[in-house]
Steps between C-alpha positions, in 0.01 A plus 500: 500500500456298815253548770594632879230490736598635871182398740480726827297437769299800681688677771444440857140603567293676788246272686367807759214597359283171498242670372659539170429230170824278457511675194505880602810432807811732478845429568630493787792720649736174393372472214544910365870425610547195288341534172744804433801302653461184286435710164819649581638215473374411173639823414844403614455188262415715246153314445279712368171370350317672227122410662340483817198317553370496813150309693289878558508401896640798694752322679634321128432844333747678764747285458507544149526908517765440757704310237425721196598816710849348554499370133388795343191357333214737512260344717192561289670218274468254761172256354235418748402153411177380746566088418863596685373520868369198711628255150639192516786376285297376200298850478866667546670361232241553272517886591845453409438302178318774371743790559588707170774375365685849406580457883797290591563549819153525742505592892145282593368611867297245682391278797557186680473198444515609122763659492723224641334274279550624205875580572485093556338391239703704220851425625447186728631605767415450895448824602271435818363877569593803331484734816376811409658779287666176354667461170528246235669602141467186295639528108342299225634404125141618356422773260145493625346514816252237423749280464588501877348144670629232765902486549586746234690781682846519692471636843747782508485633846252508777509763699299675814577774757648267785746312309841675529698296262361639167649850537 
C-alpha cells in the first residue's frame, strides 16, 4: 500500500525564559492556540495518520500531544526519536526511511531548516519556509518507507495557521 508522510513543524515557541536550553522551550500562547486549530483541520480532511513520531524537544513534543488529542491517538504512542531535533534533511529522511512499514500513513514532528528541506527534497517543490505549526502531506507510490529518496512524492497540500484559503 502506498506511503503518506505529513511533516509538521513545531508550534510557535516561547523565547522568555533565556535561561532555558533551545531544547527544553515551551510554546508559546500562539502556539497552544494553533497546534489544536490546524489538527482540526486535518480532522475536517479526514487525515488521520496511524503514527506519530516526534523530535523529544518540548516545544516538537507539544505539538505532537496537541495533534493526537484532537486525533484521538493516545499520546503515549507518539515515538520520541532524539536524531529528529536540530537534523538536517539527509539525517531526516533517513529517520523516515527507517519507519516500520505496518505504518502507512506517519505524522513526523520536527525543526527548521529540516523540515522544509526535506518537504523539498521529496516532492521538489519551492517551499521557501514552512512557518511554524506548518503542514506538508506528501503521498508516495512505495510499499516501503525505505524506498522514499529525491523527487519521489506528490505534494498534496501545504498548509499553516495563517493561510486562510485551505479551510
Amino acid at each position: 500500500m502506498a506511503k503518506t508522510l505529513l511533516l509538521i513543524r513545531h508550534a510557535k515557541s516561547d523565547w522568555g525564559d533565556l535561561m532555558l536550553s533551545d531544547f527544553n522551550r515551551p510554546l508559546n500562547h500562539r502556539g497552544e492556540i494553533n497546534a489544536p486549530e490546524m489538527a482540526k483541520r486535518l480532522a475536517k480532511k479526514e487525515l488521520f495518520p496511524q503514527q506519530f513520531i516526534s523530535s523529544p524537544a518540548l516545544r516538537a513534543i507539544t505539538t505532537a500531544k496537541y495533534f493526537a488529542k484532537e486525533l484521538h491517538i493516545n499520546t503515549a504512542d507518539i515515538i520520541l526519536e532524539k536524531a529528529i531535533y536540530d537534523a538536517l534533511t539527509s539525517s531526516l529522511l533517513e529517520v523516515v526511511n527507517n519507519l516500520d512499514d505496518r505504518s502507512n500513513f506517519t505524522a513526523l514532528f520536527g525543526h527548521n531548516p529540516g523540515i522544509t528541506g526535506l518537504v523539498n527534497y521529496l516532492s521538489n517543490q519551492e517551499i521557501s519556509h514552512m512557518p511554524t505549526c506548518g503542514m506538508a502531506l506528501i503521498k508516495f507510490p512505495f510499499d516501503q518507507w525505505k524506498m522514499l529518496s529525491f523527487c519521489t512524492g506528490e505534494l498534496v497540500f501545504f498548509d499553516f495557521p495563517k493561510n486562510n484559503s485551505f479551510i
